[in-house]
C-alpha positions as CSV (number, residue, x, y, z in Angstrom):
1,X,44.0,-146.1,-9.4
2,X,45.9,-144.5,-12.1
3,X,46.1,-140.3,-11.0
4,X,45.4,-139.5,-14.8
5,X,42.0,-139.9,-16.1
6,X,41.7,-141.8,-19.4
7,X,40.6,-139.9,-22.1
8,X,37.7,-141.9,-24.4
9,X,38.4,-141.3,-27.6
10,X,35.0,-143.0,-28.9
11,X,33.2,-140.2,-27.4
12,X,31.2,-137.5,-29.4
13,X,32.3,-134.7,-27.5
14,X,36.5,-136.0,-28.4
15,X,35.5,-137.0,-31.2
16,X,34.3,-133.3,-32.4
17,X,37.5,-131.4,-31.1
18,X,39.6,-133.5,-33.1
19,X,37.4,-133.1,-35.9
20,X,38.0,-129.0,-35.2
21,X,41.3,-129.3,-34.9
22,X,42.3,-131.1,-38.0
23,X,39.9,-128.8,-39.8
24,X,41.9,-126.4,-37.9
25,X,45.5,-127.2,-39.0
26,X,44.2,-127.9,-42.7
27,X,42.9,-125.0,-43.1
28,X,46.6,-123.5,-41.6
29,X,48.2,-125.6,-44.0
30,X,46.0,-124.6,-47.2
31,X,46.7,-121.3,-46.5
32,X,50.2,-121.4,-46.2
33,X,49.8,-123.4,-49.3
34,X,48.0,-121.1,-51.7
35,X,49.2,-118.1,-49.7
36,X,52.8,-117.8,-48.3
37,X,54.1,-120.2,-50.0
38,X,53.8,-118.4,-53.8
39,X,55.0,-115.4,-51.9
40,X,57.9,-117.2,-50.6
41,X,58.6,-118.4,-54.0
42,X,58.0,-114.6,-55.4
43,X,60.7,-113.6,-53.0
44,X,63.4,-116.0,-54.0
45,X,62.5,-114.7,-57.8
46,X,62.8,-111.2,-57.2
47,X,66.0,-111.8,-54.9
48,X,67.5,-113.5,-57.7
49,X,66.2,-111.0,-60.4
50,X,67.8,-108.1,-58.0
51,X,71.2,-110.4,-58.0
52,X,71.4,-110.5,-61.4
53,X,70.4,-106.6,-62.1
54,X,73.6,-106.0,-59.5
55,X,76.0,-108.0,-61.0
56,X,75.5,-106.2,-64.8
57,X,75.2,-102.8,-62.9
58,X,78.8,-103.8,-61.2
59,X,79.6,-104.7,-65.1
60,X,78.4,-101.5,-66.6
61,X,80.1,-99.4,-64.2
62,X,83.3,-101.4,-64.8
63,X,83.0,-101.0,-68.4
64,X,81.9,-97.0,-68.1
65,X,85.5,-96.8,-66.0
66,X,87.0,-97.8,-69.0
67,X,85.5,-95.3,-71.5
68,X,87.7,-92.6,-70.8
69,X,90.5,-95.0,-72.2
70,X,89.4,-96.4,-74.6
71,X,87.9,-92.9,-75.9
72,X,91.8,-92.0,-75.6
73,X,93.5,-95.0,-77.4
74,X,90.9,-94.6,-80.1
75,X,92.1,-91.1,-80.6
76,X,95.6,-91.9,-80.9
77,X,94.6,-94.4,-83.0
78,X,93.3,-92.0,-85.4
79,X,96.4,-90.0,-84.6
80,X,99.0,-92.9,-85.5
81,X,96.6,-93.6,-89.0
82,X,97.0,-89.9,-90.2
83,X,100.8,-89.7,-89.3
84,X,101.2,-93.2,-91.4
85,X,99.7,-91.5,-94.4
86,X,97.1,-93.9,-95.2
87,X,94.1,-91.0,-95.7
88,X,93.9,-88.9,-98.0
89,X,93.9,-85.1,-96.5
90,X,92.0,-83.1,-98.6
91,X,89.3,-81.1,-96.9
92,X,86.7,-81.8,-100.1
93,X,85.8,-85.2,-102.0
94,X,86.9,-82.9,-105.6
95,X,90.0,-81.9,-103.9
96,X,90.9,-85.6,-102.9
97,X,89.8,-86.7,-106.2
98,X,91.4,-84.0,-108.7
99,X,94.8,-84.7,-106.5
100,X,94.1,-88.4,-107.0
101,X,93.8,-87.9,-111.0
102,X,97.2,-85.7,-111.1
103,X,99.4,-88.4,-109.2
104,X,98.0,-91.0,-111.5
105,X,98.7,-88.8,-114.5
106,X,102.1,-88.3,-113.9
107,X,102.5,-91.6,-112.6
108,X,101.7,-93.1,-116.0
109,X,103.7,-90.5,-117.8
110,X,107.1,-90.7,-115.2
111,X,106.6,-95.2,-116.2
112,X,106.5,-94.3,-119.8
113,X,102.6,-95.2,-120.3
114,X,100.0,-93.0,-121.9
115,X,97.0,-92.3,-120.1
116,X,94.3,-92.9,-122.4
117,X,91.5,-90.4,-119.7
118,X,90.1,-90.7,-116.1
119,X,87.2,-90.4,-114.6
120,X,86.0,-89.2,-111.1
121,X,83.5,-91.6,-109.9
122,X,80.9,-91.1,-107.0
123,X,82.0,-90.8,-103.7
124,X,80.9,-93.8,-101.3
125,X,80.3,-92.9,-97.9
126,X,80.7,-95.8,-95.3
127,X,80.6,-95.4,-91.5
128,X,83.7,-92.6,-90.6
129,X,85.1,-93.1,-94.2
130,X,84.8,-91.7,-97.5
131,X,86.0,-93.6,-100.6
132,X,87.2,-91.6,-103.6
133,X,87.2,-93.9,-106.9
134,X,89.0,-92.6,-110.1
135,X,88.1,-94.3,-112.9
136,X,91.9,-94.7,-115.2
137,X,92.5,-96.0,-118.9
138,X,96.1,-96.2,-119.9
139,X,98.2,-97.9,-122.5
140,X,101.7,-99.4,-122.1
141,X,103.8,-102.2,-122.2
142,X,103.6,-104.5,-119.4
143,X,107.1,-103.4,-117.9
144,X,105.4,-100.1,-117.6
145,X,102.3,-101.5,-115.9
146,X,104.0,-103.1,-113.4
147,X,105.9,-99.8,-112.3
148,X,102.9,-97.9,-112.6
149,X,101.0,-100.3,-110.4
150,X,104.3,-101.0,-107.9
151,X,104.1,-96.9,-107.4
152,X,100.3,-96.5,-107.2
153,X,100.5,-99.1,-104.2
154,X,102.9,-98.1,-102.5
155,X,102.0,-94.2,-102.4
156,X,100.7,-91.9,-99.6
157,X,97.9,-91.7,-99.2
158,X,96.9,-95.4,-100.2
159,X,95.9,-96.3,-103.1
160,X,94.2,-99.9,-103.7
161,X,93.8,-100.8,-107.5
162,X,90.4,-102.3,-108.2
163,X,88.6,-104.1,-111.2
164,X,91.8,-104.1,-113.2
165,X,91.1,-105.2,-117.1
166,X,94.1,-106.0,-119.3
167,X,94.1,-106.5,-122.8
168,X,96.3,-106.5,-125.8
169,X,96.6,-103.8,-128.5
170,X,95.4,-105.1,-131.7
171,X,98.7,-105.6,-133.8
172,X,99.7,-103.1,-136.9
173,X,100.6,-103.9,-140.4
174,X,104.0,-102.9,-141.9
175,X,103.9,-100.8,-144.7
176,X,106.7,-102.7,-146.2
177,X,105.9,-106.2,-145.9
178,X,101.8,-105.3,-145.5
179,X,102.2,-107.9,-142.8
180,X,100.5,-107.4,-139.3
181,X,102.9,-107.0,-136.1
182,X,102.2,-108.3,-132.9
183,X,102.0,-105.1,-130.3
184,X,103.9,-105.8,-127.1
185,X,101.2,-102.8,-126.2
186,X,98.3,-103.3,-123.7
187,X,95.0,-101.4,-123.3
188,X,94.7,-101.3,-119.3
189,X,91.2,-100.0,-117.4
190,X,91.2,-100.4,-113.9
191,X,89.9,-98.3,-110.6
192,X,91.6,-96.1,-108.4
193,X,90.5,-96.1,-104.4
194,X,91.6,-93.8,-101.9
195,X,90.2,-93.7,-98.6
196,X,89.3,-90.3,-96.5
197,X,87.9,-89.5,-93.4
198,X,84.1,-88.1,-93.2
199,X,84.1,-84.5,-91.4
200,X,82.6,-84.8,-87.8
C-alpha cells in the first residue's frame, strides 16, 4: 500500500479549493493587469521623459558655456565692420544723410556731371541697422557716369546704388543748319544707400 494517499479530484470538497484558487490567482492576475502593469508602463514613460529632459539640459548648458564666446566674437565682429569702414558714423540719421548728399555732390562735380538736386528719403530701420536713402538726379555723359558710379561704390562708408534710370537728353537744334543734334548727354535718377548702425 502506497504511503501517499490519493487525492480524488471528483470530490466536492477538491473540487471547491481549486475553484478558490483559480479564482484566487485570476483575481492576482487582473490586478496586476489593470493595476501594476499601467504603472509599470507609466514608469518606463516618465524614465524616458526624464532621459530626454537630461540630455537637452546637458545641451543647454553646453550651449550657455559657449555664450560668453560667442558674445565676444560677435563683438569683434562689430569691431572688424567699423574698422573696414562699411557704416556710416554719424551719430544722427540728418548727419549721415546731409554728409551722404555732399560726397555725392562733389562726386558728380569732381567726374564732370551736373547734379540736377537730391533728396533725403526716409530712414528705414531694420533689426541693428539703419538705412539712409538719398534720392540723386544728375546729368552727364556716360564716361562720366561710369566714374561717378565706379567712386560712389567703392567709397567709405558703402554706398550701394539702387533703382538706377538712364535716359537720353532730348537732342538740340543748330542755329545754323536748324537741324537737331543727337546729345551724347544722359538724364540719370537713381538711389543712394548707406547703411548705419541703430543706437543701443
Amino acid at each position: 500500500m502506497s504511503k501517499f494517499k490519493q487525492i480524488d479530484f471528483s470530490s466536492p470538497a477538491i473540487q471547491s479549493r481549486i475553484l478558490a484558487v483559480s479564482i484566487l490567482i485570476g483575481m492576482v492576475l487582473i490586478f496586476v493587469l489593470l493595476i501594476i502593469g499601467p504603472l509599470i508602463s507609466k514608469a518606463i514613460d516618465l524614465n524616458e521623459s526624464k532621459n530626454n529632459l537630461v540630455s537637452k539640459l546637458q545641451q543647454y548648458e553646453r550651449i550657455l558655456a559657449k555664450a560668453d564666446l560667442i558674445a565676444a566674437s560677435m563683438e569683434n565682429i562689430n569691431k572688424e565692420q567699423d574698422t573696414i569702414g562699411y557704416f556710416n558714423l554719424q551719430t544722427t540719421d540728418a548727419l549721415a544723410s546731409a554728409d551722404m548728399q555732399e560726397f555725392i555732390k562733389k562726386t558728380i562735380v569732381e567726374a564732370g556731371g551736373q547734379l540736377s538736386s537730391t533728396q533725403a528719403l526716409p530712414v528705414n530701420n531694420k533689426d541693428e541697422f539703419k538705412r539712409i536713402t538719398v534720392s540723386v538726379r544728375m546729368t552727364g555723359n556716360s564716361q562720366i557716369l561710369r566714374n561717378v558710379l565706379y567712386k560712389l561704390e567703392t567709397s567709405e562708408p558703402l554706398i550701394i546704388i539702387n533703382q538706377i534710370d538712364i535716359r537720353p537728353m532730348r537732342g538740340t537744334r543748330n542755329k545754323v543748319t536748324r537741324q537737331m543734334e543727337a546729345s551724347n548727354d544722359l538724364n540719370v535718377n537713381f538711389q543712394a544707400v548707406s547703411f548705419m548702425r541703430n543706437s543701443k
